[in-house]
C-alpha positions as a Markdown table, in Angstrom:
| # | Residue | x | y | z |
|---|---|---|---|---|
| 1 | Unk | -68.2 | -88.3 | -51.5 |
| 2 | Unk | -71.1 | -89.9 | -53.6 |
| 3 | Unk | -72.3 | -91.7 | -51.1 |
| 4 | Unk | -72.2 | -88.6 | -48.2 |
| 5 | Unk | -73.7 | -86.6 | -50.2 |
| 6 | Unk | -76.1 | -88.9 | -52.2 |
| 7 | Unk | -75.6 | -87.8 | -55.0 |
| 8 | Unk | -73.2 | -88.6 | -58.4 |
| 9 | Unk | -70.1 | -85.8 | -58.5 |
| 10 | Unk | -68.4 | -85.6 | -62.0 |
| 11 | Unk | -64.8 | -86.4 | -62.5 |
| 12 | Unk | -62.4 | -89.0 | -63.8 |
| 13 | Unk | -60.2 | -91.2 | -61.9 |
| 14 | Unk | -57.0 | -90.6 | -61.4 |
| 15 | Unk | -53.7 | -92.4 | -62.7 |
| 16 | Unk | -51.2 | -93.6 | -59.9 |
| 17 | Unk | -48.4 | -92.5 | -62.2 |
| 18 | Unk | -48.1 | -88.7 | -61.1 |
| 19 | Unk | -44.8 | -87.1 | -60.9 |
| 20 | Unk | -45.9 | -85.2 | -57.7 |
| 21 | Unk | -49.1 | -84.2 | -55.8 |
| 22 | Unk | -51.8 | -82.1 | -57.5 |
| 23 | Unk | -54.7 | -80.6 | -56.1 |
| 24 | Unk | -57.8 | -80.4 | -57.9 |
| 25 | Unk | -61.0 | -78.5 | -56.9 |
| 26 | Unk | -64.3 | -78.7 | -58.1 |
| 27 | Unk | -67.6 | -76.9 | -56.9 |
| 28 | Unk | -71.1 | -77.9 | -56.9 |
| 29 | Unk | -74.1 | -76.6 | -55.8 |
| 30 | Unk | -76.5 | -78.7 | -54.0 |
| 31 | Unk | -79.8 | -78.5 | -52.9 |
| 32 | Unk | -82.1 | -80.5 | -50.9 |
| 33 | Unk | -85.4 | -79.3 | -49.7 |
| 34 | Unk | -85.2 | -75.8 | -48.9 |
| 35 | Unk | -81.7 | -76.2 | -48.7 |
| 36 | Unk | -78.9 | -74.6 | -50.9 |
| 37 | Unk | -75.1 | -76.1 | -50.2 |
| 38 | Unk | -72.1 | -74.6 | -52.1 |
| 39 | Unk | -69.5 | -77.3 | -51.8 |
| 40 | Unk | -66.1 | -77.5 | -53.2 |
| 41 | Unk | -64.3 | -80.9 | -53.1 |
| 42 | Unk | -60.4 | -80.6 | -53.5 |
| 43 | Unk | -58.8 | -84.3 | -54.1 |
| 44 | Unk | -55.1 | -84.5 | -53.6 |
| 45 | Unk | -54.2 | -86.4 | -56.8 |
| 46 | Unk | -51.3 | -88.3 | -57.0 |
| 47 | Unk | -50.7 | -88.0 | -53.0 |
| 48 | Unk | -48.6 | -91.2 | -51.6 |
| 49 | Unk | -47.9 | -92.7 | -54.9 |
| 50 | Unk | -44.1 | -91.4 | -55.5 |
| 51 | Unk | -40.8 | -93.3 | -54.2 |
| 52 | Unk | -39.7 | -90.3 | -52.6 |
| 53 | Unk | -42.9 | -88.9 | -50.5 |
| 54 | Unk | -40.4 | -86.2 | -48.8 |
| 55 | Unk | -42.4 | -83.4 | -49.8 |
| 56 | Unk | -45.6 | -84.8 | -50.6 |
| 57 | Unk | -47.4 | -82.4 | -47.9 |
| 58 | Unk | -45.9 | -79.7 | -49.0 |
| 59 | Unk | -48.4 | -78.6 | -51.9 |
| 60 | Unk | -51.6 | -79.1 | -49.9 |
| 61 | Unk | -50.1 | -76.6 | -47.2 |
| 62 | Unk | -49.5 | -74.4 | -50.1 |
| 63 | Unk | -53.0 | -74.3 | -51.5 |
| 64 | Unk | -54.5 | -74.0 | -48.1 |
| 65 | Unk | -52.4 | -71.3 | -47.4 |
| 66 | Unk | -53.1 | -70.0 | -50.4 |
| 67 | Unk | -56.7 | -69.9 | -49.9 |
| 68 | Unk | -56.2 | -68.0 | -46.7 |
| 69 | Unk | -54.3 | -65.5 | -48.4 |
| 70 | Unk | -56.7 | -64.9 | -51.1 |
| 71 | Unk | -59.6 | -64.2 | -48.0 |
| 72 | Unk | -56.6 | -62.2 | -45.8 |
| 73 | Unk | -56.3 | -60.1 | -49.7 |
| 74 | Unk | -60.1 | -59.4 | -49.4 |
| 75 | Unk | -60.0 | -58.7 | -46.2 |
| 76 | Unk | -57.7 | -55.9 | -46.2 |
| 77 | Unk | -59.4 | -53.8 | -48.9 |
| 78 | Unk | -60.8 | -50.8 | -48.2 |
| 79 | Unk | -64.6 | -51.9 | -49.6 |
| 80 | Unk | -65.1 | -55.5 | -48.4 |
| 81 | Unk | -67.4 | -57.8 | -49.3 |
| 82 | Unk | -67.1 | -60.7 | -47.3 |
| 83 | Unk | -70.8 | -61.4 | -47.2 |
| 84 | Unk | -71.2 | -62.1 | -50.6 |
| 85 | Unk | -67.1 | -63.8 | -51.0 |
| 86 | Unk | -67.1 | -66.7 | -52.4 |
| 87 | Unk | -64.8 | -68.2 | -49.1 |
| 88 | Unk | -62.8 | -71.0 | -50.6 |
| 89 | Unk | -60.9 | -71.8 | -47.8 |
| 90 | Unk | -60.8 | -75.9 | -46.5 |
| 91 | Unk | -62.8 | -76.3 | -43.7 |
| 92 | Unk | -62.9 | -79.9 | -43.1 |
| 93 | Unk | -59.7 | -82.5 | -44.2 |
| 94 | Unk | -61.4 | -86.4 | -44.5 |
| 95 | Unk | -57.6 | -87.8 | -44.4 |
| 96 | Unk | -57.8 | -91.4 | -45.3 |
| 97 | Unk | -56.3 | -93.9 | -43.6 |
| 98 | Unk | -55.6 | -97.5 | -45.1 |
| 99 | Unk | -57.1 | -100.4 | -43.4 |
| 100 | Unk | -53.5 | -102.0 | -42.6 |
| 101 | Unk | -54.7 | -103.1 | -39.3 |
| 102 | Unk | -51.1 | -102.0 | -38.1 |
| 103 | Unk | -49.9 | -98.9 | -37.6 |
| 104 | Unk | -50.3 | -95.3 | -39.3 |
| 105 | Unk | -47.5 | -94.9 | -42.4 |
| 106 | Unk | -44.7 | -92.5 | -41.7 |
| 107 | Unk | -46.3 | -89.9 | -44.9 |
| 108 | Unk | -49.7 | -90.3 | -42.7 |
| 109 | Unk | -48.3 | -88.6 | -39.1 |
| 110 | Unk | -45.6 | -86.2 | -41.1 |
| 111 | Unk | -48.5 | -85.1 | -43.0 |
| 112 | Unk | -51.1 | -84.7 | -40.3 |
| 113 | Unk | -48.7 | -83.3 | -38.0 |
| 114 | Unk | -48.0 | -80.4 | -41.0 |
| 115 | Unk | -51.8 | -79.7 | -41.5 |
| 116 | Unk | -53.1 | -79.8 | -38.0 |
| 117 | Unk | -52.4 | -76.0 | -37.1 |
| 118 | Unk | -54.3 | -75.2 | -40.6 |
| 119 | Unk | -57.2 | -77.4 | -41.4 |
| 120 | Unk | -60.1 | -79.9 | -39.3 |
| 121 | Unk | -58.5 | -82.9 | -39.6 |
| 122 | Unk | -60.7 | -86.2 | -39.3 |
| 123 | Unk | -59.1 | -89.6 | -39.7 |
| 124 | Unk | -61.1 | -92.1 | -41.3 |
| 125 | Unk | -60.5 | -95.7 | -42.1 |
| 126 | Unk | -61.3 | -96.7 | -45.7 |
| 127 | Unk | -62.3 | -99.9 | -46.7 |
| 128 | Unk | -62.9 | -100.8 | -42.9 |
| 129 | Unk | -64.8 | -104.5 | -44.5 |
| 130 | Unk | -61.2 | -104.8 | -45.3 |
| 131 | Unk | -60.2 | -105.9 | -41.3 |
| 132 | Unk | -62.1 | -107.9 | -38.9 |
| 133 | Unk | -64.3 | -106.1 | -35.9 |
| 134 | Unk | -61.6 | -107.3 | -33.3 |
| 135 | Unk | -58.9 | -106.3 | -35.4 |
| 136 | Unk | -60.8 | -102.6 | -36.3 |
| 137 | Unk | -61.0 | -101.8 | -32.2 |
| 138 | Unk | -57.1 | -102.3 | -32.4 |
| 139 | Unk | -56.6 | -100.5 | -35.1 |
| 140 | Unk | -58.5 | -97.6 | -33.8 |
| 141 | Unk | -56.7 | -97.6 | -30.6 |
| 142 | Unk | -53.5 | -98.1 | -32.0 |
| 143 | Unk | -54.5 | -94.9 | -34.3 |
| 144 | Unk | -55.3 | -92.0 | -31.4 |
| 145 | Unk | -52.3 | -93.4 | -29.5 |
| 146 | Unk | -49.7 | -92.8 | -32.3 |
| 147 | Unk | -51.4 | -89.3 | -32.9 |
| 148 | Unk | -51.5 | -88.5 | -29.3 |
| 149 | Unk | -47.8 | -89.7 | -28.8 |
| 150 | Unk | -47.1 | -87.8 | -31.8 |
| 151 | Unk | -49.0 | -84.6 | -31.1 |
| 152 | Unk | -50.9 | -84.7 | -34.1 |
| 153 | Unk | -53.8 | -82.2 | -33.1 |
| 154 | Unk | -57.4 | -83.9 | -34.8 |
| 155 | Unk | -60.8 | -82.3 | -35.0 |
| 156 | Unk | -62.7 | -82.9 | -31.6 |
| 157 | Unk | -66.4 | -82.3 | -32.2 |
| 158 | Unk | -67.3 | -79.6 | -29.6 |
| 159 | Unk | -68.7 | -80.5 | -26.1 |
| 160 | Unk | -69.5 | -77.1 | -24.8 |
| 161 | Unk | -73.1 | -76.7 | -26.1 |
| 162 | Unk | -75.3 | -78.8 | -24.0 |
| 163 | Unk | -77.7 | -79.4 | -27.0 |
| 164 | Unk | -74.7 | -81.4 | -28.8 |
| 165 | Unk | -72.4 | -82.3 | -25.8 |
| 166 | Unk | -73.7 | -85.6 | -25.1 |
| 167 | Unk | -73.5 | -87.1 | -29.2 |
| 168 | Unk | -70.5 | -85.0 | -29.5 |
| 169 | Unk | -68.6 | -86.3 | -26.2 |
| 170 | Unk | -69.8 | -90.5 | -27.6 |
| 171 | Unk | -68.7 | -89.7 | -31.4 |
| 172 | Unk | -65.3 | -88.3 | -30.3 |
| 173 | Unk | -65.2 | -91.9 | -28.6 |
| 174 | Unk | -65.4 | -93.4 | -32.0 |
| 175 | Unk | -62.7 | -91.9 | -34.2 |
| 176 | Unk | -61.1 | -92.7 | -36.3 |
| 177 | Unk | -64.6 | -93.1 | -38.2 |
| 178 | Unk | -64.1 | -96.4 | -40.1 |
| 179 | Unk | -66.3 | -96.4 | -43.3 |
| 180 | Unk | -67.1 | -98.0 | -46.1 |
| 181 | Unk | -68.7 | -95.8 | -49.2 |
| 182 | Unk | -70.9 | -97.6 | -52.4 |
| 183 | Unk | -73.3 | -96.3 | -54.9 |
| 184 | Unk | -74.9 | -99.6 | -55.7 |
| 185 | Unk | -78.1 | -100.1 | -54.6 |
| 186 | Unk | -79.5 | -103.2 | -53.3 |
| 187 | Unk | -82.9 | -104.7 | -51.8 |
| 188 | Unk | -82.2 | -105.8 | -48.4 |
| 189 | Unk | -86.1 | -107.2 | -46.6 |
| 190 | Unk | -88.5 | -104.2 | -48.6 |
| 191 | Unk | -85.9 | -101.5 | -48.7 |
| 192 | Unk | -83.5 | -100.1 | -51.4 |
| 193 | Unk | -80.3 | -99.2 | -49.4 |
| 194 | Unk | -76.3 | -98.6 | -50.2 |
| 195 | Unk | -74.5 | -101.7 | -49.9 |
| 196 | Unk | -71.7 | -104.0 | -50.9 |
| 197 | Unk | -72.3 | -106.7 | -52.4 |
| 198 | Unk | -69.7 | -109.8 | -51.7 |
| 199 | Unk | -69.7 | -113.8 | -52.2 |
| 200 | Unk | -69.8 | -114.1 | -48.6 |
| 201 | Unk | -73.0 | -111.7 | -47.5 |
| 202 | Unk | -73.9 | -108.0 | -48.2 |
| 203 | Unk | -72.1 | -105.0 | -46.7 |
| 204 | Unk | -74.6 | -102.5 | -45.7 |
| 205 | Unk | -73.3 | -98.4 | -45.8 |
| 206 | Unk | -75.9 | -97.3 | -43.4 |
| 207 | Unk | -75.7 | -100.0 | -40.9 |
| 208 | Unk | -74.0 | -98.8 | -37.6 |
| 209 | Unk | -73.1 | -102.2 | -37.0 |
| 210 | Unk | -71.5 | -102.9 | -40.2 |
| 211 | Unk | -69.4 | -99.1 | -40.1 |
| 212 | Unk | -69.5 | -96.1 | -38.9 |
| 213 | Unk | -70.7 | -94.0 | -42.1 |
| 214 | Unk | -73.9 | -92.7 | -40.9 |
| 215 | Unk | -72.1 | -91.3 | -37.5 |
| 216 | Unk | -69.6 | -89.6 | -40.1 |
| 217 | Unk | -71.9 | -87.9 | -42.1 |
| 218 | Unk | -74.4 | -86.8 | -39.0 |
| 219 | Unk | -71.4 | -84.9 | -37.4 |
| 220 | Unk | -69.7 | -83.5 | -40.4 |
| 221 | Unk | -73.4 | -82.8 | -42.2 |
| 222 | Unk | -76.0 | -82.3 | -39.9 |
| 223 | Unk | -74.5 | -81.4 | -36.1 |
| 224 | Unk | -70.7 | -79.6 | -36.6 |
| 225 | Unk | -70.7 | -78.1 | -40.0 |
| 226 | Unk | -71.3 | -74.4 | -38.7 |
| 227 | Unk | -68.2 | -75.4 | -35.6 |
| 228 | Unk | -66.2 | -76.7 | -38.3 |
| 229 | Unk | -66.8 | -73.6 | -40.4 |
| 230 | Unk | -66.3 | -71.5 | -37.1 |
| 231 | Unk | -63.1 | -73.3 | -36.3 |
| 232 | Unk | -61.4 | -72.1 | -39.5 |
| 233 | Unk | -62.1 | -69.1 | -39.1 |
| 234 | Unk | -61.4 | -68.3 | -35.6 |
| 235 | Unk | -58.5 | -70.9 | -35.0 |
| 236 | Unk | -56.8 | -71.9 | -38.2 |
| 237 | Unk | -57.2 | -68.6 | -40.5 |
| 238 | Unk | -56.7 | -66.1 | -37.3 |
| 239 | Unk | -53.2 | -68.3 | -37.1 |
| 240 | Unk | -52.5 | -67.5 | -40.3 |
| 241 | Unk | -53.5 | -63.9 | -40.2 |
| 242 | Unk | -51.3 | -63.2 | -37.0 |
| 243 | Unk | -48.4 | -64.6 | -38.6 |
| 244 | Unk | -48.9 | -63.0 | -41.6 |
| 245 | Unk | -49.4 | -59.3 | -40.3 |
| 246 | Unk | -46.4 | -59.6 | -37.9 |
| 247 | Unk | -44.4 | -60.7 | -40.9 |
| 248 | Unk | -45.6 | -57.2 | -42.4 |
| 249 | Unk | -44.4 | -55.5 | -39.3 |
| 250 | Unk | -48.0 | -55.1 | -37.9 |
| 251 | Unk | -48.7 | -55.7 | -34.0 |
| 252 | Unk | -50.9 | -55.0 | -31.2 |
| 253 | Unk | -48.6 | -53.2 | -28.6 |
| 254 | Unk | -45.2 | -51.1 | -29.1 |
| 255 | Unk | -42.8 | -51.3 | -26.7 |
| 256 | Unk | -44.1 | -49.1 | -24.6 |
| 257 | Unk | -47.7 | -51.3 | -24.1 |
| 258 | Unk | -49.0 | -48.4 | -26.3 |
| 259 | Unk | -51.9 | -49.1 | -29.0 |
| 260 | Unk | -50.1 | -49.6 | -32.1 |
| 261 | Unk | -50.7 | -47.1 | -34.4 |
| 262 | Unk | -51.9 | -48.2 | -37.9 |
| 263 | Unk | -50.5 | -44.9 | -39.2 |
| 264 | Unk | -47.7 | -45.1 | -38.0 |
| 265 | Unk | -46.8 | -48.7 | -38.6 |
| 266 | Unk | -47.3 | -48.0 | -42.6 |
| 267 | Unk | -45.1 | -45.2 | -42.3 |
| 268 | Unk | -42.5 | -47.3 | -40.6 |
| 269 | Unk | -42.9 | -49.7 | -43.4 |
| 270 | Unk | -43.1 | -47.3 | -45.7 |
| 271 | Unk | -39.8 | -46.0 | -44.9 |
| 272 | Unk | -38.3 | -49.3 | -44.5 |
| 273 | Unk | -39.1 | -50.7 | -48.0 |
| 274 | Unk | -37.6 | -47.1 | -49.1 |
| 275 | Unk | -34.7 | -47.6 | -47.3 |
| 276 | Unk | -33.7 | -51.0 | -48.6 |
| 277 | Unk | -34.6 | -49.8 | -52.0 |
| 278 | Unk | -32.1 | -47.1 | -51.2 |
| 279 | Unk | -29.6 | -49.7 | -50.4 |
| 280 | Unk | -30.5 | -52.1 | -53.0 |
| 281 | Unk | -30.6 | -48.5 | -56.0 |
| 282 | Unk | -26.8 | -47.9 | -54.0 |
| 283 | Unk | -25.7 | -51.6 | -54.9 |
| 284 | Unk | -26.6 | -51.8 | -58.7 |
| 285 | Unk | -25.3 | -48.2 | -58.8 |
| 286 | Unk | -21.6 | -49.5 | -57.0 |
| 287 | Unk | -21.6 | -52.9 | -59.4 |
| 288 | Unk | -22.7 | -51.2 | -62.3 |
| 289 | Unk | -19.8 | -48.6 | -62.1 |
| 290 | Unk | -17.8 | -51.8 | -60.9 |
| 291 | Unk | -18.3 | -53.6 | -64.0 |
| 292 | Unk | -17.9 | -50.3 | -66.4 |
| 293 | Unk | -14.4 | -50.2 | -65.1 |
| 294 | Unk | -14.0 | -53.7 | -65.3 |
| 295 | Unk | -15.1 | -53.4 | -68.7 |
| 296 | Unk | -13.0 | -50.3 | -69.3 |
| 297 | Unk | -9.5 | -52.4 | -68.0 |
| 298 | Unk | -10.5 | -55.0 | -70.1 |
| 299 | Unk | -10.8 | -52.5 | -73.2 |
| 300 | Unk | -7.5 | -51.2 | -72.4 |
| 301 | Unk | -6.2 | -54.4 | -72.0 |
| 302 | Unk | -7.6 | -55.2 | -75.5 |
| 303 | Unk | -6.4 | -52.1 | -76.6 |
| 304 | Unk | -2.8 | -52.9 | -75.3 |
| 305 | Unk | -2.5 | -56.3 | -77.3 |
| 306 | Unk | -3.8 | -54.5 | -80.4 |
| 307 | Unk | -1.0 | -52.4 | -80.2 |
| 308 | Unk | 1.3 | -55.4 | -79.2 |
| 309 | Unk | 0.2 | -57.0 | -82.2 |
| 310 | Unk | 0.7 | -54.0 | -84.5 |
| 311 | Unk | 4.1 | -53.3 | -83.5 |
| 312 | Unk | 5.1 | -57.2 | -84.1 |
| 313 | Unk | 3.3 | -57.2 | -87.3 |
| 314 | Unk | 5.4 | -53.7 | -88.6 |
| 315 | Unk | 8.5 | -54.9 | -87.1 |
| 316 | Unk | 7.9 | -58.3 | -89.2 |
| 317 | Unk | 6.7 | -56.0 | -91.9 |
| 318 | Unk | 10.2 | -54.3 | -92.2 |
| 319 | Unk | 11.9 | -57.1 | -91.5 |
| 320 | Unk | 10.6 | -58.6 | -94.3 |
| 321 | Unk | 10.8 | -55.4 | -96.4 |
| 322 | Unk | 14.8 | -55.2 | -95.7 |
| 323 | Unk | 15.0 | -59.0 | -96.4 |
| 324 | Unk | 13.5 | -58.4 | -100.3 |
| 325 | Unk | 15.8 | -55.0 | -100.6 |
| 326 | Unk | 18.9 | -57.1 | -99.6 |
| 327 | Unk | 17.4 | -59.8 | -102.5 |
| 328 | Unk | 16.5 | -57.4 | -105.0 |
| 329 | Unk | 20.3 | -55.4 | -104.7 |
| 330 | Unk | 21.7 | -58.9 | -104.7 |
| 331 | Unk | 20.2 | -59.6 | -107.8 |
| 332 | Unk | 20.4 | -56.1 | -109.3 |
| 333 | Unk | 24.5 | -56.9 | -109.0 |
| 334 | Unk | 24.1 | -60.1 | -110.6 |
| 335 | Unk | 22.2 | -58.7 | -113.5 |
| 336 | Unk | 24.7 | -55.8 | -114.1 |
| 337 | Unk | 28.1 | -58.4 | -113.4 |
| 338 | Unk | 26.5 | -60.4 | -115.7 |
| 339 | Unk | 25.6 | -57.3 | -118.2 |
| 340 | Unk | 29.9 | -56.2 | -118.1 |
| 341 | Unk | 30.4 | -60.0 | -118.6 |
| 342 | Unk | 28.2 | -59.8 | -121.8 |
| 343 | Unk | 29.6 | -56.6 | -122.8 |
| 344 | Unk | 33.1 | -57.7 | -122.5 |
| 345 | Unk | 32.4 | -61.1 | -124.2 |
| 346 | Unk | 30.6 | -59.3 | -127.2 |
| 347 | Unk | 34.0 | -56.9 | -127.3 |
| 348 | Unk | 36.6 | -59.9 | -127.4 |
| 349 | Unk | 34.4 | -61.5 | -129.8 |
| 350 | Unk | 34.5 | -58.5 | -132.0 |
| 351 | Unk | 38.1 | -58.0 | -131.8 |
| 352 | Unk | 38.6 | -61.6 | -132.5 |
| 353 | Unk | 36.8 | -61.4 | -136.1 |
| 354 | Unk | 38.3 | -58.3 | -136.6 |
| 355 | Unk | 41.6 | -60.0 | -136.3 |
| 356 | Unk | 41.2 | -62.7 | -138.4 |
| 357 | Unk | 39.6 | -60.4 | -141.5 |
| 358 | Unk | 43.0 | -58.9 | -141.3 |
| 359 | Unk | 44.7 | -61.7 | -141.4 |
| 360 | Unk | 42.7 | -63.0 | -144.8 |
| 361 | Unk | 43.2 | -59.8 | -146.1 |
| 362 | Unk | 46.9 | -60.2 | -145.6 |
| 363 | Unk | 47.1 | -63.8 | -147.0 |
| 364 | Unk | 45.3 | -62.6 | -150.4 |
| 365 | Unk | 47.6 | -60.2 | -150.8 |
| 366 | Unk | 50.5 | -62.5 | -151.0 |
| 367 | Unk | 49.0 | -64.9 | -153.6 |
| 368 | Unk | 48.5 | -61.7 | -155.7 |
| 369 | Unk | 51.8 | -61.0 | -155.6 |
C-alpha cells in the first residue's frame, strides 16, 4: 500500500500469533495536486495463521456487511445525508495470493467464493520475484482456472466504454496481477526508482517486464476507481439491500402484481411484531403462573414435611416424657421402700435398747437385794 500510493501509511506489524481474524481500519487523507482522496485501508490481521482456518472468512463478511448496514441505517432516515456520509463501505478487496507456483489454498477459494457476491475482488500474486517467468504464466493460468471451475466471481474491469474497453479487455488478460511492492529507493542509469535490491541483480517495482505493479495501480487508481465505486453500489450493496428489506417483510409486488404499499407493509409489520409480542406476553404469563404453582406444591410439600417432622418430634417428645415419669415413679417407690425400711430399722433398734435397759435395771435389783 506504500508503494501504490507513494506514500508512508502508519501502523505496526502484526504478530502471527492471533487467536482469530481481526479487522483493523485506518483512514487517511491524501492529496496530490488538486486532488483530495479519502482512503480507508482495512488489513485482515491474523487471517490464515490459526490451525483451524474453518471460520476464518467469517469476520470479514461480518464487517462488510456491517458497513452496508450502517449506509442501509442512513439511508432509511427520514433526513438523509448521503452527500456529505462518510461511505465506509469496501469497495475494492486486493486478496493476496502466495507465490506457491502450485495451486490456490483451500482458505483462498472458500474465502473468495464467500466474498464475491459482496466486495471487488482482485487476486494478486505477492512476491511474484519469488517464481520464475515460466513458472508465473502457469501459475496464473492455473489461478483463473480453479476460480472459474470453482465459480469464484473476480472483478472484471469493464469493457463497455469504448474510451477504456481496449486497456480494460488486455488487463483482464493479465490477472491475477503478480506484483512486487518496495519503499527503497535506488539509482538505476540517472533515475531514483522503487526497487529490490538482491545479490543477484535489482528488482525494479515499475518495470512491466519485471511485474505487473504499474498495470495494478493504473486500473485500480487512475482508470476503474469510479466502476469499482459504482459496482458496490449498484451490485454488491443493492444485494444486500434486497435481502435485507425482504427479510423486513418489504417487496415490490403483492400477490396480486399490485404496487406494494409502503403503508401498508408497516402496518402489516406492525401488527406482526404485536402479535408475537402477544404471544410471547401470553407465554411468560402461562410459565410464570406455571412456576407460582410449581412453587406453591413445593411450599405445600415443604409444609407437609414440617408437619411430618413435628408430629415425630412430639411423639418422640412424649415418648420420652412417659419414659422419665415411669423413672421418676420407679424411683419415688424406691425412696419411700427404702424410707419404711429406715423407719422400721430405727423402731427395732429402739425396742432393742429399750429391752436391754430393762434387763440392767432388772439385774441391779437383784444384787441389791
Amino acid at each position: 500500500m506504500d508503494t501504490l500510493f507513494n506514500t508512508k501509511f502508519e501502523g505496526d506489524a502484526a504478530s502471527h500469533s492471533q487467536p482469530g481474524v481481526q479487522l483493523k481500519s485506518s483512514t487517511y487523507d491524501l492529496q496530490e495536486s488538486n486532488v483530495n482522496l479519502k482512503l480507508t485501508i482495512v488489513s485482515t490481521v491474523g487471517f490464515g495463521d490459526q490451525i483451524n482456518k474453518e471460520d476464518s472468512y467469517k469476520p470479514i463478511v461480518e464487517f462488510i456487511d456491517a458497513q452496508f448496514e450502517a449506509y442501509l441505517q442512513e439511508e432509511l432516515k427520514i433526513k438523509r445525508v448521503l452527500h456529505n456520509y462518510h461511505d465506509t463501505r469496501i469497495h475494492a478487496c486486493l486478496y493476496f495470493i502466495a507465490p506457491t507456483g502450485h495451486s490456490l489454498k483451500s482458505l483462498d477459494l472458500v474465502t473468495m467464493k464467500k466474498l464475491d457476491s459482496k466486495v471487488n475482488i482482485i487476486p494478486i500474486i505477492a512476491k511474484s520475484d519469488a517464481i520464475s517467468k515460466s513458472e508465473l504464466t502457469k501459475f496464473k493460468i492455473k489461478i483463473t482456472s480453479e476460480l472459474v471451475s470453482n465459480g469464484v466471481q473476480i472483478y472484471q474491469f469493464p469493457t463497455d466504454d469504448e474510451s477504456v474497453a481496449e486497456i480494460n479487455g488486455t488487463m483482464n488478460a493479465h490477472l491475477p496481477f503478480a506484483v512486487i511492492g518496495s519503499t527503497e529507493e535506488l539509482k538505476i542509469g540517472n533515475k531514483m526508482m522503487k526497487a529490490r535490491q538482491y545479490p543477484w541483480g535489482t528488482v525494479q517495482v515499475e518495470n512491466e517486464a519485471h511485474c505487473d505493479f504499474v498495470k495494478l495501480r493504473e486500473m485500480l487508481i487512475r482508470v476503474n476507481m469510479e466502476d469499482l465505486r459504482e459496482q458496490t453500489h449498484t451490485r454488491h450493496y443493492e444485494l444486500y439491500r434486497r435481502c435485507k428489506l425482504e427479510e423486513m417483510g418489504f417487496k415490490d409486488t403483492d400477490p396480486d402484481s399490485k404496487p406494494f404499499s409502503l403503508q401498508e407493509t408497516y402496518e402489516a409489520k406492525r401488527n406482526e411484531f404485536l402479535g408475537e409480542l402477544q404471544k410471547k406476553e401470553e407465554a411468560m404469563r402461562q410459565m410464570f403462573v406455571q412456576r407460582v404453582k410449581e412453587k406453591e406444591a413445593e411450599l405445600k410439600e415443604a409444609e407437609k414435611e414440617l408437619h411430618e417432622k413435628f408430629d415425630r418430634l412430639k411423639k418422640l417428645h412424649q415418648d420420652e416424657k412417659k419414659k422419665l415419669e415411669d423413672k421418676k415413679k420407679s424411683l419415688d417407690d424406691e425412696v419411700n421402700a427404702f424410707k419404711q425400711r429406715k423407719t422400721a430399722a430405727e423402731l427395732l433398734q429402739s425396742q432393742a435398747q429399750q429391752a436391754g435397759g430393762s434387763q440392767t435395771l432388772k439385774r441391779d435389783k437383784e444384787r441389791k437385794n
